[in-house]
ROLOSE-911253 format. One record per residue (C-alpha): x, z, y. Coordinates in nm, 4 decimals, always signed. Example, Ala and Ser with C-alpha at 12.3 -4.5 7.8 and 13.67 -1.06 7.14 Angstrom:
SITE       c1       c3       c2
SITE  +1.2300  +0.7800  -0.4500
SITE  +1.3670  +0.7140  -0.1060
***
This chain:
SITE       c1       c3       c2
SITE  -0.8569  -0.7051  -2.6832
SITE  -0.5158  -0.8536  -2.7288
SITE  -0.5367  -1.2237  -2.8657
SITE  -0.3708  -1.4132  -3.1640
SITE  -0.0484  -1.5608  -3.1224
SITE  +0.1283  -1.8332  -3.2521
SITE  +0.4016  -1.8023  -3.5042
SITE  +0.7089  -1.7448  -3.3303
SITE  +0.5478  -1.6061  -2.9931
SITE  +0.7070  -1.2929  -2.9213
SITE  +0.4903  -1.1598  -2.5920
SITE  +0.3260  -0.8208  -2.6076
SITE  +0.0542  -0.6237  -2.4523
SITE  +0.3301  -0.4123  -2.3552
SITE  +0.5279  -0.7121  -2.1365
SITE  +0.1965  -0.8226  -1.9610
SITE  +0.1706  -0.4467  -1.8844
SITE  +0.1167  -0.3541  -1.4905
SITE  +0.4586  -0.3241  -1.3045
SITE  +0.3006  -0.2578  -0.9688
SITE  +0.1068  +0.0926  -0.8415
SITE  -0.0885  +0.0810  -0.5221
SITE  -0.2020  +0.4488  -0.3872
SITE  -0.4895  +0.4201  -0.1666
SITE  -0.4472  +0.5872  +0.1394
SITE  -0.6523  +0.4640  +0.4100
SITE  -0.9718  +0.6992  +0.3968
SITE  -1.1388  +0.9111  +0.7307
SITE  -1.1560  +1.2089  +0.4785
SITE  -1.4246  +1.3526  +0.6876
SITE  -1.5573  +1.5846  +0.3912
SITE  -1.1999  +1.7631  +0.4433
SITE  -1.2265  +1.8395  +0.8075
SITE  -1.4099  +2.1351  +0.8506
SITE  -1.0771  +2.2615  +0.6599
SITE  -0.7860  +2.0650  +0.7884
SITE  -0.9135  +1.9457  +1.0999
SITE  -0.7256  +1.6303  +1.2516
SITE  -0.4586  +1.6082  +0.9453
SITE  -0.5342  +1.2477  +0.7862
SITE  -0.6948  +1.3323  +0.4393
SITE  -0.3261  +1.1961  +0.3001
SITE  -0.0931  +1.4226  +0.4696
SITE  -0.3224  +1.7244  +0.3385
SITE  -0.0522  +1.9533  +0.2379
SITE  -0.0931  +2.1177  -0.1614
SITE  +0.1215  +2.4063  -0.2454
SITE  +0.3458  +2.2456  +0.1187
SITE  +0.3717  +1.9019  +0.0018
SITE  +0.1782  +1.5961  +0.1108
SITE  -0.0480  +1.4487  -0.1257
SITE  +0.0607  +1.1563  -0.0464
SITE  +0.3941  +1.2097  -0.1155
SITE  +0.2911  +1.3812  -0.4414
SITE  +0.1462  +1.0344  -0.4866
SITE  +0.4207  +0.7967  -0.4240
SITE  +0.6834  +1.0888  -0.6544
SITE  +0.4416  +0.9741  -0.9458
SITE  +0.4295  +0.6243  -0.9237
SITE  +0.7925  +0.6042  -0.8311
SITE  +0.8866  +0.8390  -1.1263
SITE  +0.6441  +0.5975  -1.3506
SITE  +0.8078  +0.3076  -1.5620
SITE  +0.6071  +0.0959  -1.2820
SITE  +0.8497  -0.1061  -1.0985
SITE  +0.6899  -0.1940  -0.7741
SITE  +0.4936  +0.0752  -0.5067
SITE  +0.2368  -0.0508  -0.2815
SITE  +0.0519  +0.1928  +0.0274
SITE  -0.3167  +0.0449  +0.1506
SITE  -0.3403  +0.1966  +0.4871
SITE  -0.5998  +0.1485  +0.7493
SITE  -0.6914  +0.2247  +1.1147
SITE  -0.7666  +0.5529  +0.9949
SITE  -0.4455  +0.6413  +0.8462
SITE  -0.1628  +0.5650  +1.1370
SITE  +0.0192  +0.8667  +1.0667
SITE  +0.0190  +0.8149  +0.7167
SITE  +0.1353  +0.4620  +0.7800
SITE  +0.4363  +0.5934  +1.0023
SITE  +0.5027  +0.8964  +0.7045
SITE  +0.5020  +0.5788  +0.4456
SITE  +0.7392  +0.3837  +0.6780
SITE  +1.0149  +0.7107  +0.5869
SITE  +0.9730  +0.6451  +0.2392
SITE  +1.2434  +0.4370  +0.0770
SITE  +1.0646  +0.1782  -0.1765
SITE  +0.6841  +0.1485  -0.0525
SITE  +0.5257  -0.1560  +0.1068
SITE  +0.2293  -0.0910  +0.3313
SITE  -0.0936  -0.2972  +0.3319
SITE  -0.2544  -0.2584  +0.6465
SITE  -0.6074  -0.3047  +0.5401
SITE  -0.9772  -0.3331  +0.7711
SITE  -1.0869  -0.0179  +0.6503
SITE  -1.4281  -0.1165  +0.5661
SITE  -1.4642  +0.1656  +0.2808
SITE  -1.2504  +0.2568  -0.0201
SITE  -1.4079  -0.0531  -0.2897
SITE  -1.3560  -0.3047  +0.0229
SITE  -0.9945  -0.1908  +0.1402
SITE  -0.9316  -0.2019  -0.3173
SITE  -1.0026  -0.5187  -0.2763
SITE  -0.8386  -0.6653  +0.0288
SITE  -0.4753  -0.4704  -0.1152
SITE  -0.5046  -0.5806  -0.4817
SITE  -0.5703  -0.9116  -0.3223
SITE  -0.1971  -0.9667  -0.1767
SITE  -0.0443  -0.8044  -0.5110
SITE  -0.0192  -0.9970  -0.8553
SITE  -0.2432  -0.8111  -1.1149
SITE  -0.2573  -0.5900  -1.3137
SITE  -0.2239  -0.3367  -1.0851
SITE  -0.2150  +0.0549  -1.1613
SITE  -0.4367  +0.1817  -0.8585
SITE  -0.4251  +0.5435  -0.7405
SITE  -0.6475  +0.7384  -0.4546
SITE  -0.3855  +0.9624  -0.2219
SITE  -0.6373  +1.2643  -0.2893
SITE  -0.5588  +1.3002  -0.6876
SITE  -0.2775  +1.5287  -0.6118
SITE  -0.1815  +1.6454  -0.9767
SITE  -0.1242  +1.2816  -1.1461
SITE  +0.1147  +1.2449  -1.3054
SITE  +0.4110  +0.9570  -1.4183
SITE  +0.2528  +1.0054  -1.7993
SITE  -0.0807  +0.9637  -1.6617
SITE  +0.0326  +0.6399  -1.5154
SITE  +0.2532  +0.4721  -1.8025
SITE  -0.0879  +0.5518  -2.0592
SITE  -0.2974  +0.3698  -1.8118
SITE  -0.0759  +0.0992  -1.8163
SITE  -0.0338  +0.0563  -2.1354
SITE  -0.4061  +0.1109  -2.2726
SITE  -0.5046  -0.1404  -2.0235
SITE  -0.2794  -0.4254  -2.1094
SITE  -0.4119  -0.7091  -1.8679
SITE  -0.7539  -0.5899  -1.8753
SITE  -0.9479  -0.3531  -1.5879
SITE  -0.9521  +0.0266  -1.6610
SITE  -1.1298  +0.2972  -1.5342
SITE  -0.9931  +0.6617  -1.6160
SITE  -1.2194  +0.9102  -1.6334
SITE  -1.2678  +1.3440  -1.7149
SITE  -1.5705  +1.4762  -1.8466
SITE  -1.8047  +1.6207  -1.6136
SITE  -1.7706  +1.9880  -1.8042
SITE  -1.3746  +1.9994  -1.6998
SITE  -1.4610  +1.9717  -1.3648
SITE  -1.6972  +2.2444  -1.3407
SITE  -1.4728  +2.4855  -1.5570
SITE  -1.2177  +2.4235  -1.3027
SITE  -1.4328  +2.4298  -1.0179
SITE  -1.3988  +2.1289  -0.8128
SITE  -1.6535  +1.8384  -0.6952
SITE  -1.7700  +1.5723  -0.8493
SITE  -1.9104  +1.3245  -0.5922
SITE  -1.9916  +1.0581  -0.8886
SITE  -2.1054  +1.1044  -1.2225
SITE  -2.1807  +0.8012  -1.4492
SITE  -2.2472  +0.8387  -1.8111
SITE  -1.9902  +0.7098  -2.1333
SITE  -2.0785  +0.7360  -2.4975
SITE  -2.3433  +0.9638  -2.4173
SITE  -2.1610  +1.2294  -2.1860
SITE  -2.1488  +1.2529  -1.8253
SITE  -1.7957  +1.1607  -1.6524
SITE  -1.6352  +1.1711  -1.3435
SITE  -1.3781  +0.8889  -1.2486
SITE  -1.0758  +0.9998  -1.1448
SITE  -0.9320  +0.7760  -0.8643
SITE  -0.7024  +0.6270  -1.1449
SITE  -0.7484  +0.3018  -1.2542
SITE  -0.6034  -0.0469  -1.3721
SITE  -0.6955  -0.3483  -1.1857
SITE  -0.6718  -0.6628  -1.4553
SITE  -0.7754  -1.0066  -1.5190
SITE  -1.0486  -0.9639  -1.7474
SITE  -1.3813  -0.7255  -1.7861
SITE  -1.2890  -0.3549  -1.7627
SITE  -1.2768  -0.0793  -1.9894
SITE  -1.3683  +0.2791  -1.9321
SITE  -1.1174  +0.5703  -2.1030
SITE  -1.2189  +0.9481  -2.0687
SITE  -0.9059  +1.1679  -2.0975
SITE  -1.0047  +1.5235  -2.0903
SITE  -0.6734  +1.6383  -1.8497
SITE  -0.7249  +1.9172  -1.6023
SITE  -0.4454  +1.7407  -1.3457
SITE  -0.6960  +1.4477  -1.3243
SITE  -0.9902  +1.6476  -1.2802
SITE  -0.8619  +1.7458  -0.9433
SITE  -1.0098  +1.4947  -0.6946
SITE  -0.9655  +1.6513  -0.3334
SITE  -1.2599  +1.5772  -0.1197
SITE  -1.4064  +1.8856  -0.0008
SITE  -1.2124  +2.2317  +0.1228
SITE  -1.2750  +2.4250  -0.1805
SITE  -1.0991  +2.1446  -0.4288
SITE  -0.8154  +2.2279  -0.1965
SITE  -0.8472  +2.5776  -0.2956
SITE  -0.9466  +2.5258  -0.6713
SITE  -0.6139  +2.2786  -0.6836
SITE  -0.3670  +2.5372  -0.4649
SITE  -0.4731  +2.8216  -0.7872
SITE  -0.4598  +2.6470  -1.0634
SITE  -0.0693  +2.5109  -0.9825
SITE  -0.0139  +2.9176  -0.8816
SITE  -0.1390  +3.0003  -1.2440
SITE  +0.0853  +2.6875  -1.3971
SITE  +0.3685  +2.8235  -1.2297
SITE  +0.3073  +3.2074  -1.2994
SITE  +0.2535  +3.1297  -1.6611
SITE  +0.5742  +2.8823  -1.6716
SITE  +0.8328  +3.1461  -1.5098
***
């Protein structure tokens, strides 16, 4: 919750707003293989383009101002696709797990920071700007209802509950200052969490419908 101010203080929650976005990038993706084999979970092509790239578009196409890439030993060819990217800075992280690699890359940025995992293909620069901006300098964790994600036919891998319903984070979230809050935005392009093969496929139809229903 925003505090007072002062008469004649003029700074919003809007000015102490994230500027930076960090995609996440530096998983084994070993849930994936049995579908895309040696490709880095990253460089997983939807509809031909590279998630991550989908990724970096977003944040880029955001009102965020900086882009960060957390990379690991697992992810050297996503590291050398990043390098080809005009306006990302890699962190090379240990690769100790996705919480432990968050927290080693947010460590070398100034907070907030908008945070983003490389396998939520669909996000998009709206998603982004409303995180930012709900968050203010506080933590935020985005969320979908459970439900969505069945009806569209993807995995969850982890459910928590919120105001009495079950919800799946999304890979989106706001890294601030002070204790976190959760937000549950009922959005089929965040429901779309690629770990397994069939999210890939569930993903790959649903942007065939969009586009058959948008000619």
């Amino acid at each position: 919750m925003d505090s007072e101010l002062n008469e004649g203080e003029v700074t919003t929650t809007a000015e102490r707003r994230a500027t930076t976005g960090l995609v996440m990038c530096g998983g084994e993706g070993t849930r994936l293989r049995p579908a895309v084999g040696d490709t880095e979970k990253p460089l997983v092509e939807i509809n031909g383009e590279p998630m991550i790239d989908r990724v970096v578009a977003t944040l880029q196409a955001s009102s965020l101002t900086t882009v960060a890439a957390g990379v690991s030993p697992a992810t050297p060819e996503t590291a050398a696709h990043l390098t080809e990217i005009d306006g990302v800075d890699c962190i090379e992280t240990a690769g100790d797990g996705y919480v432990a690699d968050l927290n080693e890359a947010v460590g070398r940025l100034t907070t907030p920071v908008v945070t983003v995992a490389a396998d939520l293909p669909l996000v998009a620069a709206d998603h982004v700007d409303r995180a930012a901006a709900t968050a203010g300098e506080e933590s935020l964790t985005v969320c979908v209802p459970v439900s969505l994600t069945t009806a569209l036919g993807v995995s969850a891998e982890t459910t928590t509950e919120h105001d009495g319903t079950t919800v799946v984070p999304t890979g989106l979230n706001v890294v601030g200052s002070e204790d976190g809050q959760t937000a549950v935005w009922e959005d089929s392009r965040l429901a779309f969490n690629v770990n397994r093969p069939g999210d890939i496929d569930a993903v790959e139809r649903w942007v065939d419908r969009r586009d058959r229903t948008n000619r």
